[in-house]
C-alpha positions in Angstrom: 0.0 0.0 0.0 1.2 3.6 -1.2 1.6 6.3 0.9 -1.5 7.9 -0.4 -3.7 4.6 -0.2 -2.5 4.3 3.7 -4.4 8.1 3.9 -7.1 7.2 1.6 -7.9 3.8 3.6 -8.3 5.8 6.9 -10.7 8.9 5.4 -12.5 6.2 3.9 -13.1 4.5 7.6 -13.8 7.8 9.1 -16.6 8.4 6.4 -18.1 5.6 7.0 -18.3 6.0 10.8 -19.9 9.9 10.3 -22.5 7.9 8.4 -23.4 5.5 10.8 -23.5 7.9 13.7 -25.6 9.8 11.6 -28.2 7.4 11.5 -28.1 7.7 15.8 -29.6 11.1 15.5 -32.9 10.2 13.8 -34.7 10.5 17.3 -38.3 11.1 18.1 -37.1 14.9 19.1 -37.1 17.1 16.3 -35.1 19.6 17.2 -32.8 17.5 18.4 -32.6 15.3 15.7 -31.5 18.4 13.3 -28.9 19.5 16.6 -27.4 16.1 16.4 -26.3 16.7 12.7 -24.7 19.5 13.9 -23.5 18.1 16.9 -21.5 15.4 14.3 -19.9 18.2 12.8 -18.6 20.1 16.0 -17.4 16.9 17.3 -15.2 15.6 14.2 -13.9 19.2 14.5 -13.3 18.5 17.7 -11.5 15.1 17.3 -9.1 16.3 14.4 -8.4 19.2 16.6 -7.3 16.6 19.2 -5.1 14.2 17.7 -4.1 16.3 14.3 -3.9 20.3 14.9 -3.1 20.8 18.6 -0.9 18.0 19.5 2.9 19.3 20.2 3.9 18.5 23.5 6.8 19.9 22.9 5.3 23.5 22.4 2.4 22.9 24.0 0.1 26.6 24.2 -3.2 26.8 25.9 -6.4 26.8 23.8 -10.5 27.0 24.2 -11.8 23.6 23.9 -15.4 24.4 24.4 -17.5 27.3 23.9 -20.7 28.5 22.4 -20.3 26.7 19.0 -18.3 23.6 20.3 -20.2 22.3 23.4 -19.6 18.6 25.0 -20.6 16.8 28.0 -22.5 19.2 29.9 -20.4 22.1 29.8 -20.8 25.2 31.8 -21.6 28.8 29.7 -20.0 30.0 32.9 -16.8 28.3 32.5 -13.5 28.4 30.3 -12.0 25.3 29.3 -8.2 25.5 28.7 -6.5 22.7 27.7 -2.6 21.9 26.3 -0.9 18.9 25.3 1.7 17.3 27.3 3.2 14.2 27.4 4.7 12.5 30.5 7.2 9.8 29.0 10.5 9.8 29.6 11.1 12.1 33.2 9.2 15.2 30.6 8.0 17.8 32.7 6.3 21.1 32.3 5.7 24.8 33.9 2.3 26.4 33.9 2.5 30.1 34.6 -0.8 32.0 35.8 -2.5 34.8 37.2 -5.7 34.9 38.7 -7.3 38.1 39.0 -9.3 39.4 42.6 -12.6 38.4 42.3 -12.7 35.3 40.5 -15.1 32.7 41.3 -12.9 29.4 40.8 -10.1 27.9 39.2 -9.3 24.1 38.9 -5.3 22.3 37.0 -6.3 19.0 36.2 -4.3 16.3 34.0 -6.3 13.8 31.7 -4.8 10.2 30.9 -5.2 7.8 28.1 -8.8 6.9 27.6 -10.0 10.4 29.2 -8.8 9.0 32.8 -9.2 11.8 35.0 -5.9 12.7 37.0 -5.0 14.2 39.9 -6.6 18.0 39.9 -5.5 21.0 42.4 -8.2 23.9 43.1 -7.2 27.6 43.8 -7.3 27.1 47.5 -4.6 24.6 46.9 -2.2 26.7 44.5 0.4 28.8 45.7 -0.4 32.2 44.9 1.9 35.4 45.3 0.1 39.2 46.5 -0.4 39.9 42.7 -2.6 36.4 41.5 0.6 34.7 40.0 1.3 31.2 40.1 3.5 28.1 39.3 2.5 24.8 38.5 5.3 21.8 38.4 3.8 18.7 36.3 6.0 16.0 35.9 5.3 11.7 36.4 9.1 11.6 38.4 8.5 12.4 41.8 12.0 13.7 42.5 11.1 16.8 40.4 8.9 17.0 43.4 6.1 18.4 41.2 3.1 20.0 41.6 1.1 17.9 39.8 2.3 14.6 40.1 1.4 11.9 37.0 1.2 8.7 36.7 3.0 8.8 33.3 0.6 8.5 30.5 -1.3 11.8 30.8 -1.6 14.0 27.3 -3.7 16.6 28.4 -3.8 19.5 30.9 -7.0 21.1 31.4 -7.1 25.3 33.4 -10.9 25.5 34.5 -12.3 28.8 35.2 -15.7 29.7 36.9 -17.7 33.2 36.5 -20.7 34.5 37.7 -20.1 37.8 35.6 -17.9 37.8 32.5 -18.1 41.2 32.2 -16.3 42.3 35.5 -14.6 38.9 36.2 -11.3 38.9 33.7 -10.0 35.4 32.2 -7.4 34.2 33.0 -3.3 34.8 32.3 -2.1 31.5 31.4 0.9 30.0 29.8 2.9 26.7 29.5 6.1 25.4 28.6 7.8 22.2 27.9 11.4 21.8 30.4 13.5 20.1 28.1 15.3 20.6 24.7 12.9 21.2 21.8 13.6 18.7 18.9 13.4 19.8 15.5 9.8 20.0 13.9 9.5 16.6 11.8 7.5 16.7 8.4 4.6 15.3 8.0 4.6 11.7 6.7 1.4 9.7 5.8 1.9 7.0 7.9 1.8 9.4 11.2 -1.7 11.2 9.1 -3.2 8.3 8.5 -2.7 6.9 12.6 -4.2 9.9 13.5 -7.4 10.4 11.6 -7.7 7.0 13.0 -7.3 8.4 16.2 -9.7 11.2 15.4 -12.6 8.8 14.2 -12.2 6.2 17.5 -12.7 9.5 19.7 -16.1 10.8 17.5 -17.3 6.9 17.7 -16.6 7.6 21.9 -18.2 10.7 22.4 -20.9 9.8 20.4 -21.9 6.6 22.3 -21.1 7.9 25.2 -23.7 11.0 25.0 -25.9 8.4 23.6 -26.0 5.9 26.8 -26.2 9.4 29.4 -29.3 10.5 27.2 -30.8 6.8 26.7 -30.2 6.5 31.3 -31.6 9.8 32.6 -34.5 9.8 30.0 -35.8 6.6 31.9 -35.7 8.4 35.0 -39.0 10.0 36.2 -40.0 12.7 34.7 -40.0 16.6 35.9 -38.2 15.3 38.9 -33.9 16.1 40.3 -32.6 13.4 40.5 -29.2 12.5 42.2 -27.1 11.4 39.5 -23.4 9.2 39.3 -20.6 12.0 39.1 -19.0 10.5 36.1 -21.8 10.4 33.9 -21.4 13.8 32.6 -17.7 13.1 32.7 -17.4 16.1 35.3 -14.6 18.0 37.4 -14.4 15.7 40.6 -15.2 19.0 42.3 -18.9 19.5 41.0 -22.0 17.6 42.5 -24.8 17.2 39.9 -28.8 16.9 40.6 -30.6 16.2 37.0 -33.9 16.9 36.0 -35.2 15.5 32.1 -38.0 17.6 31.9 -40.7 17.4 29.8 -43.5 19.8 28.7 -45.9 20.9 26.6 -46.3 23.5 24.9 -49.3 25.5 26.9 -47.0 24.3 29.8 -44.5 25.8 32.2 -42.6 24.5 35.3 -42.0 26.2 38.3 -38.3 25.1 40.5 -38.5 26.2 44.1 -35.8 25.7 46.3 -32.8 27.1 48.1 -29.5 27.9 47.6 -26.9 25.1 48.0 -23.9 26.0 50.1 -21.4 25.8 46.8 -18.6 28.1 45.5 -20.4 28.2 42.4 -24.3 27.1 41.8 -26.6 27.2 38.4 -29.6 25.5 36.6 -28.4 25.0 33.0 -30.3 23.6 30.0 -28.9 20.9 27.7 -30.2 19.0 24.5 -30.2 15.4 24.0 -26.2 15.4 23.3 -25.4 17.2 26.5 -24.8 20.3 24.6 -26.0 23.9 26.6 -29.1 25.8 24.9 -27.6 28.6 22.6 -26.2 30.8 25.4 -25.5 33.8 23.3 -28.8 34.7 22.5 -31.4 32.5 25.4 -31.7 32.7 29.2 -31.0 29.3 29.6 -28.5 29.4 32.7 -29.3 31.3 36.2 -25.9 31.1 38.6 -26.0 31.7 42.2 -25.2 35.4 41.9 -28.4 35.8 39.5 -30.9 34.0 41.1 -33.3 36.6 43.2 -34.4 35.1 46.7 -38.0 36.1 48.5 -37.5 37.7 51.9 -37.3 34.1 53.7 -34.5 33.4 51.3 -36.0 30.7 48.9 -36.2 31.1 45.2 -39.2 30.3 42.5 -37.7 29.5 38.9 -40.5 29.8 36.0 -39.0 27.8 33.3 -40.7 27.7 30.0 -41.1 29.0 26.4 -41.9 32.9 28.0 -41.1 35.0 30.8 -44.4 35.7 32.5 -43.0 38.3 34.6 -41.0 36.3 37.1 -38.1 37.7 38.3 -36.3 34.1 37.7 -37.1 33.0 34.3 -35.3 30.0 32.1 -35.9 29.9 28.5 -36.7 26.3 26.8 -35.5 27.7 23.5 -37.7 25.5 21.8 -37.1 22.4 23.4 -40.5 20.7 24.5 -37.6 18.4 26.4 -34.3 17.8 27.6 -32.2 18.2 30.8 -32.2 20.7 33.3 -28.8 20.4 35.1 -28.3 21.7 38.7 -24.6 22.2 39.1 -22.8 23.0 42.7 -19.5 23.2 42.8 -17.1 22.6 45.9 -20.8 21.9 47.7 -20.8 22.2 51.3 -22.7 19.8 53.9 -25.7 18.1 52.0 -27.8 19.4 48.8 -31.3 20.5 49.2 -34.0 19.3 47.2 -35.5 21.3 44.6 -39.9 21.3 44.2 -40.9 20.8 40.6 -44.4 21.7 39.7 -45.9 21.5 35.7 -48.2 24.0 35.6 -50.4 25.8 32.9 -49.0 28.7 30.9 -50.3 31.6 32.4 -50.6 35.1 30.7 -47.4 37.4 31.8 -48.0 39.2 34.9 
């Protein structure tokens, strides 16, 4: 086999697994069947970007994995995801540089191993942090570097997690990494190392796929317009969130109302996601309410009207079209025992 037939071979198997997932998104849901097209095409973006385009361990740089147009696994509209390759082999080790501004709400380092195995992860609280928000993190797998972030060995990822409650006067994050060791030459490409990882790329589509298939085929059993406690690592979290789940389901003269209190929590939110565990479109729908929006009543409870209008509640979570779905409560770094949250389907009622 020719060099170009090795590349050939492995597009050819990648098409046909695009078409076969396809077929997994004919679902009784309309809306999210015609999401789940376009949830196929963020996530083959997403797997070339992860084993063909931002890959150097050896001059590794920070980059958005998620966002408003590439969502995954439950993510957070309140969160930045910042991730860089790394690899652990060989006594490799690495220096993140950082500065965390007053204010902000949280920041997690975490490493990922092969297969997505979550690593060891250090919060704020436990960073070492100078008068002006800077910081140093030591990764490394050989433990007399004495790192910060010890590895086993076969991590390839670090991930920077940052939590707001108001981008507009919370500022990112400074953030910066860099490989400790002597930089080898760039190699050129060769079809043999293309063809491995467009392999590589269509095994981690076929994974996310059925994975976000198996969470959405579980919770929609569950019972219906109900929180639920749910397993940590089926929305393939930060170890430091607790999750309550609620598929809801309406119709369309219908609205539910969540009552409830606060959890005690760093960070706290009701969040909307589709069938594939991807957030409502942020940019342009209330579909997220954090602990610094949600307005209590004078005996400090709070009444969410969630639904398809805002009949002049002060809390109000837009559906965005979705008849159904989940509705995520996520605490993070909870405190003592989570309270239960009241879930009434009521009839639409004309704005106040």
């Amino acid at each position: 086999m020719n060099h170009n037939e090795i590349i050939t071979q492995a597009l050819n198997e990648l098409t046909k697994s695009l078409l076969k997932l396809e077929k997994t998104t004919d679902i009784p849901q309309e809306l999210d069947a015609v999401e789940g097209r376009r949830f196929l095409l963020r996530m083959l973006s997403a797997s070339v970007d992860s084993f063909v385009e931002y890959i150097d361990p050896d001059r590794p740089q920070f980059r958005h994995s998620e966002g408003p147009h590439r969502k995954m696994f439950g993510d957070c509209p309140d969160a930045d995801y910042l991730q860089a390759p790394i690899d652990l082999r060989n006594r490799r080790s690495y220096k993140v540089r950082g500065k965390i501004s007053e204010g902000t709400n949280y920041v997690g380092v975490m490493l990922y191993g092969r297969g997505g195995r979550i690593g060891v992860c250090l919060t704020d609280e436990q960073l070492e942090i100078d008068a002006d928000g800077r910081f140093e993190v030591l990764i490394s797998a050989n433990p007399e570097d004495n790192p910060t972030l010890l590895g086993d060995g076969d991590e390839h990822l670090v991930m920077v997690r940052q939590y707001f409650t108001d981008r507009n006067t919370q500022p990112p994050l400074e953030l910066e990494v860099e490989f400790l060791g002597d930089v080898p030459e760039p190699k050129p490409l060769n079809s043999a190392w293309l063809a491995k990882r467009i392999e590589l790329s269509r095994r981690m589509l076929e994974s996310i796929f059925m994975r976000t298939l198996d969470a959405y085929r579980r919770i929609s059993n569950f019972p219906k317009n109900t929180f639920v406690d749910v397993p940590v690592d089926l929305l393939f979290p930060t170890p430091d969130n607790t999750y309550k789940i609620c598929w809801y389901e309406l119709e369309t003269h219908q609205m539910i109302i969540v009552s409830g209190i606060l959890p005690k929590a760093r960070y706290f939110s009701f969040t909307f996601y589709n069938v594939w565990l991807e957030s409502y479109d942020y940019t342009r729908r209330q579909v997220i309410l954090n602990h610094d929006q949600i307005e209590l009543n004078e005996n400090g409870k709070f009444d969410i009207c969630v639904g398809q209008q805002n009949n002049g509640y002060a809390n109000w979570l837009d559906t965005a079209g979705h008849n159904s779905g989940y509705l995520v409560a996520r605490s993070l770094l909870l405190e003592g025992n989570h309270p239960e949250f009241d879930v009434k389907v009521m009839e639409m009622t004309k704005p106040k």
